[in-house]
C-alpha positions as CSV (number, residue, x, y, z in Angstrom):
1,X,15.4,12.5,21.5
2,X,13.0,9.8,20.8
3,X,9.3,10.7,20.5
4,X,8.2,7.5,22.1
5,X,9.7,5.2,24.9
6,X,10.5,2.1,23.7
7,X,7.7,0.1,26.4
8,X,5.2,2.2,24.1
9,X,5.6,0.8,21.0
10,X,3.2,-1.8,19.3
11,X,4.0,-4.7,21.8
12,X,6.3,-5.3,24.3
13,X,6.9,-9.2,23.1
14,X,7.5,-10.6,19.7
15,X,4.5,-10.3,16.9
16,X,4.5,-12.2,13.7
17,X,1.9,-11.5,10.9
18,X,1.4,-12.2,7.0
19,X,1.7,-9.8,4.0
20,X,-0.9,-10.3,1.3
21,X,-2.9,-8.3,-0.5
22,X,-6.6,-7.6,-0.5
23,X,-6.6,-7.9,-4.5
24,X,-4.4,-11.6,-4.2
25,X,-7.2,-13.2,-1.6
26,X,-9.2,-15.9,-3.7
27,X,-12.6,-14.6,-5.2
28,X,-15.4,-15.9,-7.4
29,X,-15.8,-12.4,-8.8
30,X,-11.9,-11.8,-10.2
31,X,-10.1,-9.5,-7.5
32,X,-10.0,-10.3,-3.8
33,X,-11.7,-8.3,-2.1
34,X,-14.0,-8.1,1.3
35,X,-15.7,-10.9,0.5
36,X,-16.5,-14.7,2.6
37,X,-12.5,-15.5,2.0
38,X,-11.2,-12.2,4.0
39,X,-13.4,-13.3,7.0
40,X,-11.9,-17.2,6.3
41,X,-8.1,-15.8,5.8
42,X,-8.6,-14.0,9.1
43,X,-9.8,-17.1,10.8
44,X,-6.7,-19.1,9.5
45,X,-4.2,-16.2,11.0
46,X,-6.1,-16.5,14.1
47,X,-6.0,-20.4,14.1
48,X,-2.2,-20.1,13.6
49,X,-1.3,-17.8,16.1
50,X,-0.8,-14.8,13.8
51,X,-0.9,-11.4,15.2
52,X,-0.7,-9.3,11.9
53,X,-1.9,-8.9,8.5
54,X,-0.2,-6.6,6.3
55,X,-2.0,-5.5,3.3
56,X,-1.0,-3.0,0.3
57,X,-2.6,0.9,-0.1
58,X,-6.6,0.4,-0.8
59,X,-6.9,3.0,-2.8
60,X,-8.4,3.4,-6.6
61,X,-6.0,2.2,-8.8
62,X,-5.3,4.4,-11.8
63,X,-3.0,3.6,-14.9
64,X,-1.2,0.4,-14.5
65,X,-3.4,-1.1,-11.6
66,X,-0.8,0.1,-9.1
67,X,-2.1,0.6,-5.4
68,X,0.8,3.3,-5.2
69,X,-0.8,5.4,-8.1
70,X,-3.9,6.4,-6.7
71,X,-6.8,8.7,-7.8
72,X,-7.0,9.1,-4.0
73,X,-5.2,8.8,-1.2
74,X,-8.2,8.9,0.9
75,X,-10.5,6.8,-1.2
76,X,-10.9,3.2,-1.4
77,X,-10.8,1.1,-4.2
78,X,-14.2,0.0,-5.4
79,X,-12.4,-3.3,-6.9
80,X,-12.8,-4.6,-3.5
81,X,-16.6,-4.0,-2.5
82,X,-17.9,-7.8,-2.1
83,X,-20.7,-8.3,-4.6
84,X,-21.9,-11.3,-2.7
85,X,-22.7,-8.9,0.2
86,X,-24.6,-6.7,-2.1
87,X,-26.6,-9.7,-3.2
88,X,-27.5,-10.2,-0.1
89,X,-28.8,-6.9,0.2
90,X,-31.1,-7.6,-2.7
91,X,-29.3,-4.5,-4.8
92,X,-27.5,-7.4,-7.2
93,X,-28.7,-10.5,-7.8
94,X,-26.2,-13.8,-8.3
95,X,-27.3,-14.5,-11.5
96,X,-26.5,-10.8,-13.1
97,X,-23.4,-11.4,-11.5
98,X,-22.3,-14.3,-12.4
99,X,-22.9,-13.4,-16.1
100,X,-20.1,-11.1,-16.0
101,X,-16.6,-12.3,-18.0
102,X,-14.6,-11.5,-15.1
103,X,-11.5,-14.0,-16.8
104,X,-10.9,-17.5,-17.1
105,X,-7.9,-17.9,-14.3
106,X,-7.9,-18.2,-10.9
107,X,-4.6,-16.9,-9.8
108,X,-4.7,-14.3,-11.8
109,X,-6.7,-11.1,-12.2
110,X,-7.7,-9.6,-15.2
111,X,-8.0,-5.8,-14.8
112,X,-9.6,-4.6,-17.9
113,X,-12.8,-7.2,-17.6
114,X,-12.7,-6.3,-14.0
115,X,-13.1,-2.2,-15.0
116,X,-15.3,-3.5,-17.5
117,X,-17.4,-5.6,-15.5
118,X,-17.1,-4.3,-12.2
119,X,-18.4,-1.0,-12.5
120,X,-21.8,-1.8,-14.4
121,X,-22.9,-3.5,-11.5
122,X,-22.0,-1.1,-8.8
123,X,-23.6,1.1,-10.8
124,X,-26.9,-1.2,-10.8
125,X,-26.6,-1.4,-6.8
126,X,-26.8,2.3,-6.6
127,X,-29.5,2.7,-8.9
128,X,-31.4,0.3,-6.8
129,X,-30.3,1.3,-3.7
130,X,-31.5,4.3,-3.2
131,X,-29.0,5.5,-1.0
132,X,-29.7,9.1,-0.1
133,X,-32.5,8.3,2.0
134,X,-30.0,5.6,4.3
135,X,-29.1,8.2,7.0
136,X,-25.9,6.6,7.7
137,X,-25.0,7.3,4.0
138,X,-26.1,11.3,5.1
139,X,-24.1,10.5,8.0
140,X,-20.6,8.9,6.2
141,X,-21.1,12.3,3.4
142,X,-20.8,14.5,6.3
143,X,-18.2,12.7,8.5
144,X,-15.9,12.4,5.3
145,X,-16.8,16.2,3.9
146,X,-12.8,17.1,3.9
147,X,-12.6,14.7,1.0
148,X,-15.2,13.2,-0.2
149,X,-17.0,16.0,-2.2
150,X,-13.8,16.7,-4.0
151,X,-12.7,13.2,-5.0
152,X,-16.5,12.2,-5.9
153,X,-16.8,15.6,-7.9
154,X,-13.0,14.8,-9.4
155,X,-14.2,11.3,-11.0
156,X,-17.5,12.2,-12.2
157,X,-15.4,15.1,-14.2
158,X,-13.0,12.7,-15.6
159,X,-15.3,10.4,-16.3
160,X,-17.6,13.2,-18.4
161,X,-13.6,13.8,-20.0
162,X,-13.5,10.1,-21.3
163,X,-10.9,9.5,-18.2
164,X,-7.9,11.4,-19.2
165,X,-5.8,13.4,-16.8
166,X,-7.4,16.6,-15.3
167,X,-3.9,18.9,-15.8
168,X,-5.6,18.3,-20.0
169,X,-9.0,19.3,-19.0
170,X,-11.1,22.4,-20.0
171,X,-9.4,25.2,-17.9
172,X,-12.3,26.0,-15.5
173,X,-12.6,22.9,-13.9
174,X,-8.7,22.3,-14.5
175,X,-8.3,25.5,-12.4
176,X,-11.2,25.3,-10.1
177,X,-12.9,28.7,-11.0
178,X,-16.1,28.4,-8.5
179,X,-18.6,29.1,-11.6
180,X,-17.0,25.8,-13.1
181,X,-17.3,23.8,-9.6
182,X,-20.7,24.9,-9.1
183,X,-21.7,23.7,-13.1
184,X,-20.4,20.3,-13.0
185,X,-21.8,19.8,-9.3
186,X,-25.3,20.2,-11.2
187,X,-24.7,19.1,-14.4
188,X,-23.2,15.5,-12.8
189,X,-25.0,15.2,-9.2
190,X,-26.1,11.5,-9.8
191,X,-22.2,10.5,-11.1
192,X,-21.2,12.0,-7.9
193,X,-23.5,10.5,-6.0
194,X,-22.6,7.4,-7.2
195,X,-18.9,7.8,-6.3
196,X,-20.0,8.8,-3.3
197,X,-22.1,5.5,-2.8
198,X,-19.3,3.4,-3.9
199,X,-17.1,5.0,-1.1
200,X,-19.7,4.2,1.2
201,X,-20.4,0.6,0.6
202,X,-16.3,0.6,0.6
203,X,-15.7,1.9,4.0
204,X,-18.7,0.1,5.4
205,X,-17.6,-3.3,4.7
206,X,-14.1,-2.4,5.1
207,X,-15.1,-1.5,8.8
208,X,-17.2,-4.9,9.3
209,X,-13.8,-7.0,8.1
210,X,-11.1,-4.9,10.3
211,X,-13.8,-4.9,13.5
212,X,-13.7,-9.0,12.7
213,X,-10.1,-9.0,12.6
214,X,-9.7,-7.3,15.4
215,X,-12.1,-9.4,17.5
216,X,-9.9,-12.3,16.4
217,X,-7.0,-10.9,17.7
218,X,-5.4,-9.6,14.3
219,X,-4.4,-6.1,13.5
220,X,-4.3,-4.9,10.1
221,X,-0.8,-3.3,8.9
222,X,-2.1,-0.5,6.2
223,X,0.4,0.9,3.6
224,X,1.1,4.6,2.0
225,X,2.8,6.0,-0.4
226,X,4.3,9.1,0.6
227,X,3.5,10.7,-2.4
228,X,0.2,11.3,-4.3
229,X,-0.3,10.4,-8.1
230,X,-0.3,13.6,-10.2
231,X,-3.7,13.0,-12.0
232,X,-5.3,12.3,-8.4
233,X,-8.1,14.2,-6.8
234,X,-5.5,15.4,-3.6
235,X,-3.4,17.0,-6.5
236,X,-6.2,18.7,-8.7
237,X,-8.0,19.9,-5.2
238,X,-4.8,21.0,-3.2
239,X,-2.8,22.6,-5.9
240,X,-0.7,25.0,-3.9
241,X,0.7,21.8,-1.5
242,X,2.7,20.5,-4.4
243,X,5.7,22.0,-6.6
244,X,3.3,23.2,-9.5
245,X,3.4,26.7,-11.9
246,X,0.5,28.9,-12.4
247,X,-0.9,26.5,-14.8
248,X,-1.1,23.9,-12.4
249,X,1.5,22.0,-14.3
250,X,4.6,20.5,-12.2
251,X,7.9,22.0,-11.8
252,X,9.8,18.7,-10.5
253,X,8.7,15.2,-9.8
254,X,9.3,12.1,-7.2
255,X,11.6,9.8,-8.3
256,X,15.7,7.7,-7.8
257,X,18.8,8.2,-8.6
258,X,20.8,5.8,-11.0
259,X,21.9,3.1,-8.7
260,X,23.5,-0.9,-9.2
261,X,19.7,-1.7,-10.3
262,X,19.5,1.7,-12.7
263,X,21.8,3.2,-14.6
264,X,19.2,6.0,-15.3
265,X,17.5,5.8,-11.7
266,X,13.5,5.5,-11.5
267,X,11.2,7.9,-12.7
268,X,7.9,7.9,-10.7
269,X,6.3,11.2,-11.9
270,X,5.0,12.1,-8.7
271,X,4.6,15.9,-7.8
272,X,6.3,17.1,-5.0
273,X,5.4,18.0,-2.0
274,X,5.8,22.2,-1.0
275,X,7.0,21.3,2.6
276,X,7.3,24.8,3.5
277,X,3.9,25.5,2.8
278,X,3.0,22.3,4.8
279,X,4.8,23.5,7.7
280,X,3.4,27.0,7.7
281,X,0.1,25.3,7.7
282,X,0.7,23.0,11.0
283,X,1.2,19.8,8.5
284,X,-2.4,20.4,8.3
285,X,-3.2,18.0,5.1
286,X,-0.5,15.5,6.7
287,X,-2.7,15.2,9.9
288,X,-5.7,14.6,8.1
289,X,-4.4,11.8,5.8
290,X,-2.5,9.9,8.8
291,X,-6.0,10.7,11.1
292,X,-7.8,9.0,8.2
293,X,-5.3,6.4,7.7
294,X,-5.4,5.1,11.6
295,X,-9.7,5.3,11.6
296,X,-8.7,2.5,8.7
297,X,-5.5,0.3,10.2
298,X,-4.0,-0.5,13.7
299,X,-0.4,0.0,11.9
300,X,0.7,2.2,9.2
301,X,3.8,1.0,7.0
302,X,4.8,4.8,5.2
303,X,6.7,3.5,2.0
304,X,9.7,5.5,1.2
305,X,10.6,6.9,4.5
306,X,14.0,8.3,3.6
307,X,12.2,11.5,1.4
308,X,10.8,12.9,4.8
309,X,15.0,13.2,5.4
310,X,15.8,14.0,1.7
311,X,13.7,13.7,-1.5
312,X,15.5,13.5,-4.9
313,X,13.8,15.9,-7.2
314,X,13.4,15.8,-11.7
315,X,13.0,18.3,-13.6
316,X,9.7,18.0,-15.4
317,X,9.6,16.7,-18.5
318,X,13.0,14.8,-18.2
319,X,13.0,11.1,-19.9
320,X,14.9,9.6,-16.7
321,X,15.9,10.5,-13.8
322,X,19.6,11.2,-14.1
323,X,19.8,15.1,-13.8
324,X,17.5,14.9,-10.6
325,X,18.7,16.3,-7.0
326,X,18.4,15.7,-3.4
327,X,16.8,18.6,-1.2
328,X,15.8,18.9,2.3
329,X,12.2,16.9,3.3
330,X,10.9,18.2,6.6
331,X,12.6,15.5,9.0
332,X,11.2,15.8,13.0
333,X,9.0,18.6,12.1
334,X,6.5,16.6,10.9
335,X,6.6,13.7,13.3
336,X,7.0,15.9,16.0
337,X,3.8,17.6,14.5
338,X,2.1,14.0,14.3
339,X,2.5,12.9,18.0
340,X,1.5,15.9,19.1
341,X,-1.8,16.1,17.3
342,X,-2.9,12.2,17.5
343,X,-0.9,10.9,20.2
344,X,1.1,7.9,19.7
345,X,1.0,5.9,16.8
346,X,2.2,2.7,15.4
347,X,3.9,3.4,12.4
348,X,6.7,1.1,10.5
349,X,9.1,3.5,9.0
350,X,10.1,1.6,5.0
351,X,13.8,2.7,5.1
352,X,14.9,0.1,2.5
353,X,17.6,1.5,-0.3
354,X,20.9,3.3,0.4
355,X,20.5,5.1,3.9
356,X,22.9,8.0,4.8
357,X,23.9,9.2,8.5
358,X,21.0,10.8,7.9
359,X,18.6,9.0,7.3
360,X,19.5,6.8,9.9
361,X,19.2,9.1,12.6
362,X,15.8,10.4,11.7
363,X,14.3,6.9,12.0
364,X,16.2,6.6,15.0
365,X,14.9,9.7,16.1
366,X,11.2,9.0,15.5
367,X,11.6,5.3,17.4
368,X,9.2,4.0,14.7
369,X,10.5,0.2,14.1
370,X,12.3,0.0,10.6
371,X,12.8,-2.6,7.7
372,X,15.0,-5.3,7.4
373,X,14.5,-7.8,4.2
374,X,17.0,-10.7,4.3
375,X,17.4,-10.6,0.1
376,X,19.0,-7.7,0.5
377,X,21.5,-8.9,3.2
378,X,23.3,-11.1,-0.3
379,X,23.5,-8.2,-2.4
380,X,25.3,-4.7,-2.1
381,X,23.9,-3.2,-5.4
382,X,20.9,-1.4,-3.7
383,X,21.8,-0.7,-0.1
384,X,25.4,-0.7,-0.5
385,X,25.5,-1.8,3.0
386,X,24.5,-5.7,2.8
387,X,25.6,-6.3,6.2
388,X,22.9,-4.0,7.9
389,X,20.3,-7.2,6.4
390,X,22.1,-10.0,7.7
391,X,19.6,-10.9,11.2
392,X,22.8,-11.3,13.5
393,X,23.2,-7.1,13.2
394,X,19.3,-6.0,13.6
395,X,18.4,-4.4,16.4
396,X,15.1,-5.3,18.3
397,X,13.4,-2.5,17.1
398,X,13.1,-3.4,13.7
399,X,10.5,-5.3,11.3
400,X,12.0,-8.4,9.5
401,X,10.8,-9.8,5.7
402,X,12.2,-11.7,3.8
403,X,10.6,-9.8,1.1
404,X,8.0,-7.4,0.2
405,X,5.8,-6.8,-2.8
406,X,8.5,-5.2,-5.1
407,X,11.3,-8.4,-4.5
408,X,11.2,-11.4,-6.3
409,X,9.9,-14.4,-4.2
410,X,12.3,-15.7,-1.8
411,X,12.7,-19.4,-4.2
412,X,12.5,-16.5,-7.1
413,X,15.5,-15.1,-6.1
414,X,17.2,-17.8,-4.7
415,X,16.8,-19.5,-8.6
416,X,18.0,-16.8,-10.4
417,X,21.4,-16.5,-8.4
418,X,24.4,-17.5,-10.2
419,X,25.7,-21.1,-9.3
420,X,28.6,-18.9,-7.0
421,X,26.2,-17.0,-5.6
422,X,24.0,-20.1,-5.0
423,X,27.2,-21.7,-3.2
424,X,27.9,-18.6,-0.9
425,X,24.0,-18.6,0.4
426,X,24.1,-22.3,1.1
427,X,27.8,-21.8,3.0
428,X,26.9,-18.7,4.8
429,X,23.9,-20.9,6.2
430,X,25.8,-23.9,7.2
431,X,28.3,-21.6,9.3
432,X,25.3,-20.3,10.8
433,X,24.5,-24.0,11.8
434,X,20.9,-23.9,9.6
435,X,21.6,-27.2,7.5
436,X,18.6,-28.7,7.5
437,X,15.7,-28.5,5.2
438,X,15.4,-26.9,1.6
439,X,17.0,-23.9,0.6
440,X,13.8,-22.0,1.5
441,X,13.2,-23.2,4.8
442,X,16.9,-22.5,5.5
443,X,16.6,-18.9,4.5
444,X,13.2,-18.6,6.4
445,X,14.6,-20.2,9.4
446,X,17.3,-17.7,9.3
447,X,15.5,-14.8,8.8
448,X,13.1,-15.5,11.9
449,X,16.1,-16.1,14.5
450,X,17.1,-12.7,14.1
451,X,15.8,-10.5,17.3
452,X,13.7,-8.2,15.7
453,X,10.8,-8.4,17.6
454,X,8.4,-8.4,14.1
455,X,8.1,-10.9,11.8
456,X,6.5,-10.2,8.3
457,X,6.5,-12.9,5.9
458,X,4.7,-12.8,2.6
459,X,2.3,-15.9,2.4
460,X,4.6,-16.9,-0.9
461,X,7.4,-17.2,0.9
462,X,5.5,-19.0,3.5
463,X,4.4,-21.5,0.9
464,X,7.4,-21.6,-1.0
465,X,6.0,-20.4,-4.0
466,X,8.3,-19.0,-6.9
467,X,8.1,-16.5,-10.3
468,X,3.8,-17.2,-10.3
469,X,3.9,-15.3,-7.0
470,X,5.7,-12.3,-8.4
471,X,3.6,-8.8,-7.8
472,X,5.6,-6.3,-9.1
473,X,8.6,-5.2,-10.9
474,X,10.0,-1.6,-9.8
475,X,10.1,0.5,-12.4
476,X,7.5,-1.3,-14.8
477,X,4.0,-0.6,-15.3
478,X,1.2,-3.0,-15.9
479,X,0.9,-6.7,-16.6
480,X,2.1,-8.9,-15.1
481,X,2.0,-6.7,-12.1
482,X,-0.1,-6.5,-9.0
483,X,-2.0,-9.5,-10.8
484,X,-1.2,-12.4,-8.7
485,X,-3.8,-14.1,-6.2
486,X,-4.5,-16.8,-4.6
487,X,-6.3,-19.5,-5.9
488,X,-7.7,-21.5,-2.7
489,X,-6.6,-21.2,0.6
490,X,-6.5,-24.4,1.5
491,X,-3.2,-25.9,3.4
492,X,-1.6,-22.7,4.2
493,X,-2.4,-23.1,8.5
494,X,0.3,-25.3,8.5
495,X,2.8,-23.8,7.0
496,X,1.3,-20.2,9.4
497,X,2.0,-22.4,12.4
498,X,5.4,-23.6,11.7
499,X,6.6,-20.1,10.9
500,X,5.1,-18.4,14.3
501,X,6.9,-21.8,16.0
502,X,10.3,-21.0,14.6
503,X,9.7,-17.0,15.4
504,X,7.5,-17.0,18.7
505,X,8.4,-20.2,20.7
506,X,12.0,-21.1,19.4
């Protein structure tokens, strides 16, 4: 049975939209973020007919920049407060700005100068701000208590343990004795309060850009992981939701099998989740981090779908990930659990990878739209299925990429195909009658006359843009990663318009 009639979903007509990053949009300051070019992005969407913008997870990045290793899944990432808007508020001022090294390129972002940098002058804001008088500060503390003490409370410890992971802490605040808690609540009150602030001037600008975009007639597609980083504040503050021992040390961790990609499958490190104890508890935690998630987006993209169906579990402490299993994730339970307790939803299920029966039928089940990216439609290595990619066999329900942020660019992976290969992408296109243009806008115009009734294209793609576009390798951690942005946004409406032409009016 499916939880939602199919009239209910998102949109009863076809939607198109753009993936890019908050961290790729152009900046003065080193790192997109919700600064004058979000507001001018949204404007060029709007101008081209888009309906969408997908962005990546906005949480705090951690080791390796990654927005999918978080110190929080409910925080944001204070990369992406706009100091121009705290100029304006007369906490910064341009000049002290503008003195920061923040890196010489402007497609590229430098994440040690931004840490470095970055963070001084938040912390000058707060100093200047002060913040506890601002009754909507008072106000945001209390409406975000579930989280907000712990995570605030969780960073000023680690930053008082020069950063590293709280399972190598001193065992009363690893543990959470309440004599320890109540210390380092005293002892580091103004740290926390400025985490706290941080949060606040994240989410408050954050809400001023998604009311905008909305207005404009653009809703935001937000992204989670459906795991939690191990040395996060959800893990240290809800010890007895993941597969830890008495020491608060994991048992088993997230991760894939070896597949045509891996011979010794991907080791993520994650710590898993305890679903029985999430079930006994009503999915409580689950509830809050989706509630929190939709206050935040108008569509939630949950990465890794299949490990609600099955999750493949590693021993602890194993180098790779070949003597890991598959056990039982909690399937319907938990959606069932999720309409019930926040009505209907608009989530995109990320079913990408090898899908068994299944897997299949839970996304079926849920009626949440799934994934199809046409790169994967030329290669049987990680789906070993190709043919469920090609457009000609999607169903409507379904989203449509051409890529997402762990694929090469669409002219990135078209150049590093073989010359055979190269020959059987241009042939399969001419039987499909698409012989005109470039190799990308043949692949682009085949990817959008699929009937999928969602289109998400990244703006590389849409730009034709190759290897300088890349943002991340599975599997690898830190640079080049997650470093690519934009460096103007100038001459990208026309390539927007052409794309919704060839998906919306063909």
């Amino acid at each position: 049975m499916m939880l939602l009639n199919r009239e209910e979903k998102m949109e009863n007509q076809r939607e198109c939209g753009v993936l890019l990053p908050i961290s790729s949009l152009p900046s003065k300051y080193g790192i997109g973020c919700f600064s004058k070019s979000a507001y001018e992005f949204v404007d060029q969407l709007k101008a081209a007919g888009q309906g969408c913008w997908q962005i990546l997870p906005l949480g705090p990045t951690s080791y390796g920049d990654s927005p999918y290793q978080s110190f929080s899944t409910f925080a944001g990432n204070p990369y992406f407060i706009s100091l121009e808007d705290l100029i304006e508020e007369g906490v910064l001022t341009e000049k002290e700005c503008d003195a920061v090294d923040f890196g010489s390129r402007e497609d590229d972002v430098d994440y040690e100068k931004i840490y470095k940098g970055r963070y001084k002058l938040l912390r000058k804001a707060y100093e200047r701000s002060d913040i506890s008088k601002n009754p909507d500060f008072v106000r945001f503390q209390q409406e975000q208590a579930h989280w907000l003490g712990d995570y605030a409370l969780f960073m000023a410890v680690k930053d008082r343990f020069a950063g590293i992971p709280w399972t190598e802490w001193a065992e009363d605040i690893r543990l959470r004795w309440n004599n320890a808690l109540d210390y380092y609540r005293k002892e580091l009150y103004f740290e926390i309060e400025f985490q706290e602030y941080m949060q606040f001037k994240f989410y408050e600008q954050w809400a001023k850009l998604k009311a905008y975009a909305n207005r404009r007639g653009i809703r935001i597609i937000g992204d989670i992981p459906i795991y939690v980083a191990m040395d996060s504040a959800d893990t240290w503050a809800n010890p007895g939701l993941f597969k830890l021992d008495e020491n608060n040390e994991p048992t088993q961790v997230a991760g894939c099998p070896p597949d045509g990609f891996s011979a010794t499958g991907q080791l993520w490190g994650n710590p898993l989740y305890r679903w029985d104890v999430h079930k006994n508890t009503g999915f409580e935690w689950w509830i809050k981090r989706l509630a929190h998630c939709f206050n935040m987006y108008d569509v939630v993209r949950i990465d890794h779908f299949r490990g609600f169906d099955e999750y493949y579990a590693i021993p602890y402490g194993d180098k790779d990930a070949k003597r890991g299993w598959w056990e039982k994730g909690p399937g319907m339970d938990l959606f069932r659990t999720v309409s019930y307790r926040l009505g209907h939803k608009d989530i995109i299920a990320e079913d990408l990878g090898f899908m068994t029966d299944s897997v299949k039928r839970l996304v079926e089940e849920s009626g949440y739209p799934n994934m199809k990216v046409i790169e994967f439609a030329f290669d049987e290595r990680d789906t070993g299925n190709a043919s469920d990619y090609l457009p000609h066999n999607y169903t409507n329900n379904c989203v449509v990429y051409t890529g997402t942020h762990d694929n090469d660019t669409l002219m990135e992976w078209y150049g590093d195909l073989s010359v055979a290969e190269k020959r059987k992408v241009r042939r399969f296109l001419s039987r499909e009658g698409i012989r005109q243009g470039s190799v990308k806008e043949r692949l682009l115009t085949y990817t959008l006359k699929s009937r999928a009734e969602y289109a998400i294209i990244p703006l590389a793609d849409i730009l034709g843009m190759g290897k300088e576009a890349h943002l991340n390798t599975p599997g690898t951690v830190g640079s080049p990663n997650w470093e690519w942005r934009m460096p103007k946004l100038e001459k990208i409406e026309s390539g927007l318009k052409k794309y919704r032409r060839q998906f919306i009016d063909r």
